[in-house]
C-alpha positions in Angstrom: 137.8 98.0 82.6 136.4 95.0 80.5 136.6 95.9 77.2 132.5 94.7 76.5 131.6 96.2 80.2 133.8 99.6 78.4 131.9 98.9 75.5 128.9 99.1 77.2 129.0 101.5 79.2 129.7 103.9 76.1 126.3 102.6 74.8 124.6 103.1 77.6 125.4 106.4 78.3 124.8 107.3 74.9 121.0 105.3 75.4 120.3 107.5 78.6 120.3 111.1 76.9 116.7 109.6 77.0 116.0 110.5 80.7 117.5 113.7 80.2 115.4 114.7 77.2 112.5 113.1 78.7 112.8 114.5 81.9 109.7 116.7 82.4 107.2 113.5 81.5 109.0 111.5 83.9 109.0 113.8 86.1 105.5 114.2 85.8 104.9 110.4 86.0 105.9 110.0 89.3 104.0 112.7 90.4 101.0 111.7 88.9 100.9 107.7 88.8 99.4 105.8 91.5 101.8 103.3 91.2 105.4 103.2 89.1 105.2 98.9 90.1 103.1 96.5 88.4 100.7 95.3 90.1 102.2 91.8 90.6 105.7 93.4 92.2 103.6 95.2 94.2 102.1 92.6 95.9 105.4 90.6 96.3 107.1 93.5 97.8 104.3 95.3 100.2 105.3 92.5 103.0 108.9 93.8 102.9 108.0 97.4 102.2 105.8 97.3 105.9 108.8 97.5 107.4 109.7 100.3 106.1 113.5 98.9 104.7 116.6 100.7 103.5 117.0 99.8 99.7 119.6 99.4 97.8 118.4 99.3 93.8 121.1 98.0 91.6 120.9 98.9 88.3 118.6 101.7 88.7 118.3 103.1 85.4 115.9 106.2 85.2 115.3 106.2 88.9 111.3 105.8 88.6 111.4 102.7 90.6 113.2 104.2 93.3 111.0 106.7 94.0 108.2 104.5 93.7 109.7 102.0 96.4 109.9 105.2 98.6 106.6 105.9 97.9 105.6 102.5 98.9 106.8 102.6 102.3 111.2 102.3 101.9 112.8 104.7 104.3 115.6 105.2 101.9 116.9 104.3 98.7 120.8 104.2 97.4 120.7 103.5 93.3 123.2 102.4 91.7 124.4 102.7 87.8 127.5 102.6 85.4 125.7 105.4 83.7 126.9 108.7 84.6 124.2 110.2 82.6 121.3 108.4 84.5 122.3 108.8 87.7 122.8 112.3 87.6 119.5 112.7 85.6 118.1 110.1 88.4 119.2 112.2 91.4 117.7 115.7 89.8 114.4 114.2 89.9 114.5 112.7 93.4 115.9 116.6 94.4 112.7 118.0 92.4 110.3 115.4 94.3 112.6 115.8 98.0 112.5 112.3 98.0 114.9 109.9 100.1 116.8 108.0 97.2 120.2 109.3 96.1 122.1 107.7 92.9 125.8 107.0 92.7 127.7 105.9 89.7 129.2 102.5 89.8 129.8 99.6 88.0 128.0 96.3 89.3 129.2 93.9 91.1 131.8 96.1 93.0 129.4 98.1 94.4 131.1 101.1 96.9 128.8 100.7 100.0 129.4 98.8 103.2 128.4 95.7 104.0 125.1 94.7 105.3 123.7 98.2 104.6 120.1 96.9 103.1 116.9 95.7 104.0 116.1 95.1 100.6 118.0 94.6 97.3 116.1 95.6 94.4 117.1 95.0 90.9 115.7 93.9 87.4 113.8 95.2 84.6 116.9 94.9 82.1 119.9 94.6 84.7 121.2 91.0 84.4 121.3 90.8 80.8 124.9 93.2 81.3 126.1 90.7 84.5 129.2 88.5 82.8 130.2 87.5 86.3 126.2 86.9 88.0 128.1 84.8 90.9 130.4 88.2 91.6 127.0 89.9 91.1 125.1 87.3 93.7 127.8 87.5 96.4 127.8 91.2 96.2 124.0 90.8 96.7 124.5 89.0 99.7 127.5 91.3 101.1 125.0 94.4 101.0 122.3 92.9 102.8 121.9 92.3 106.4 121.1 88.9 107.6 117.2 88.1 107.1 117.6 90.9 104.3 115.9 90.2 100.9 116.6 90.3 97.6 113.7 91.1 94.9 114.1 90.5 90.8 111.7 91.5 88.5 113.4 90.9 84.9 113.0 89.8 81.7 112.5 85.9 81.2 115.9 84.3 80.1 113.7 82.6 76.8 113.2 86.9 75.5 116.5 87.3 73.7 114.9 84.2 71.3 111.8 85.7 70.7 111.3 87.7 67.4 109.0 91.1 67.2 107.1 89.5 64.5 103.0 90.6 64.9 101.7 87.6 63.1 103.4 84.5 64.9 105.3 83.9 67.3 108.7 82.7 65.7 112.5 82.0 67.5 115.3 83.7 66.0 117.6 81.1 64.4 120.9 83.1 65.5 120.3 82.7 69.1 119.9 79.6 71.5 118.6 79.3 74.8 122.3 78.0 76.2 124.1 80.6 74.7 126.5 82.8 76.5 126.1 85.8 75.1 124.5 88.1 72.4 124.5 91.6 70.6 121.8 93.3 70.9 120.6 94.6 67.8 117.0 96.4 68.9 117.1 99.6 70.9 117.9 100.5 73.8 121.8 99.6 73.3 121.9 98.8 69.9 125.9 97.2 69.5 126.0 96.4 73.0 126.6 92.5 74.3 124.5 91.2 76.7 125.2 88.0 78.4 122.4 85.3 79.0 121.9 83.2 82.2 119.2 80.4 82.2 116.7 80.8 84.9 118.4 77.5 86.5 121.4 79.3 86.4 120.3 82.7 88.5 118.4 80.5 90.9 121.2 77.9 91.7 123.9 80.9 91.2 121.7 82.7 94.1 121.1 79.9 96.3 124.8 79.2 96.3 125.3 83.1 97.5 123.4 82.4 101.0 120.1 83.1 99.8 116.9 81.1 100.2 114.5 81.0 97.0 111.0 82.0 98.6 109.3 83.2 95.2 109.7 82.4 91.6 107.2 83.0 89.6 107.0 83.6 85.3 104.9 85.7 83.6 103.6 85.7 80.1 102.9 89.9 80.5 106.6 91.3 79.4 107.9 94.2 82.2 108.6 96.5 79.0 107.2 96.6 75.1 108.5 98.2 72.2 106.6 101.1 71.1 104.4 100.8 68.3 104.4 96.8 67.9 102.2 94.5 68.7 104.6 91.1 68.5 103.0 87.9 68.9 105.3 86.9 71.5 103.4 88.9 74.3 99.9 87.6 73.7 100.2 85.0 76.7 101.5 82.2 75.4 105.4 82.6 76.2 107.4 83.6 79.0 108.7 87.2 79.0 108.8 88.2 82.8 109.7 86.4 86.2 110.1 87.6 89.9 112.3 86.2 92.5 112.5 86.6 96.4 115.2 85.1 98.2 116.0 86.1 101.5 119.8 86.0 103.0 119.9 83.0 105.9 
């Protein structure tokens, strides 16, 4: 294994103790919520989710968006991590709720399932940032999904990593750049772990040269996640800290 995906991986484990600990409240948020998608994703995804399509999520983290795609109409839903500790924490939920996802641990791209086995490909919220390959990751995209299948992102604008937390301005952080390659992150959840950047011309040309079609790309000033207890300037709607895409495979 890479040595920074090794790295990684360690640090993400290590940051995913939190779904275990947390378990219960999670738990009790999908129970409970009306809706685990923003409102937004939602409404790009209920035409694909009428169809009532087999998913596979990449990257799927804590599981909760899983179980909400089920809940919005998926028949099924395969996650996928490189975090033993999530998926298994991932999977005990869905068992509690007797819902149709099950989670497998995996590292992304390389991803153990046959091809054109989705509907939908569902990814985001914090997943490409650990991609140091994203045209490995796009062609596995397109190898899991059958042909007319689609693709959905919902992830953090590629101009966040240059944004500082401050609450009184809005300031860039001179150590980063917009073209850079890659970064350590330094904020939580994988404090000491690198993440690698990809501009937003870069994930839509890397995507397009996969097989997919671009349908949807849209930016948002509302970011899809925010640090708890700050109030950085950054996020009061004047910079970019969210997009969605929709591509469909020709």
């Amino acid at each position: 294994m890479d040595p920074d995906v090794k790295q990684n991986r360690q640090a993400w484990e290590k940051a995913s103790q939190k779904y275990v600990h947390e378990h219960d409240e999670l738990l009790a948020e999908a129970r409970e919520s009306d809706s685990l998608l923003f409102d937004r994703e939602l409404e790009l995804l209920r035409p694909l989710l009428d169809a009532s399509p087999e998913v596979v999520h990449l990257q799927s983290g804590n599981g909760l968006d899983g179980l909400a795609l089920v809940a919005e109409g998926a028949r099924s839903v395969v996650g996928v991590d490189y975090s033993e500790v999530a998926a298994k924490s991932a999977q005990r939920r869905s068992d509690e709720l007797g819902t149709a996802c099950r989670y497998l641990v995996a590292e992304v791209p390389g991803v153990p399932l046959r091809e054109n086995c989705a509907d939908l490909v569902y990814t985001g919220k914090g997943a490409l940032i650990w991609m140091r390959d994203l045209s490995a990751w796009a062609r596995d995209v397109a190898r899991l999904l059958r042909p007319g299948g689609h693709l959905f992102v919902y992830e953090a604008h590629p101009m966040v990593p240059l944004w500082t937390w401050d609450e009184d301005k809005p300031r860039i952080r001179p150590d980063r750049g917009y073209f850079d390659r890659t970064h350590i992150n330094d904020t939580y959840p994988a404090n000491g772990a690198r993440e690698w950047q990809w501009t937003l011309g870069e994930i839509v040309t890397t995507i397009a040269a996969a097989g997919l079609e671009v349908l949807v790309l849209e930016e948002y000033a509302e970011p899809f996640w925010r640090a708890g207890g700050i109030s950085a300037k950054v996020w009061d709607g004047q910079l970019p800290n969210a997009f969605a895409l929709v591509a469909r495979l020709k």
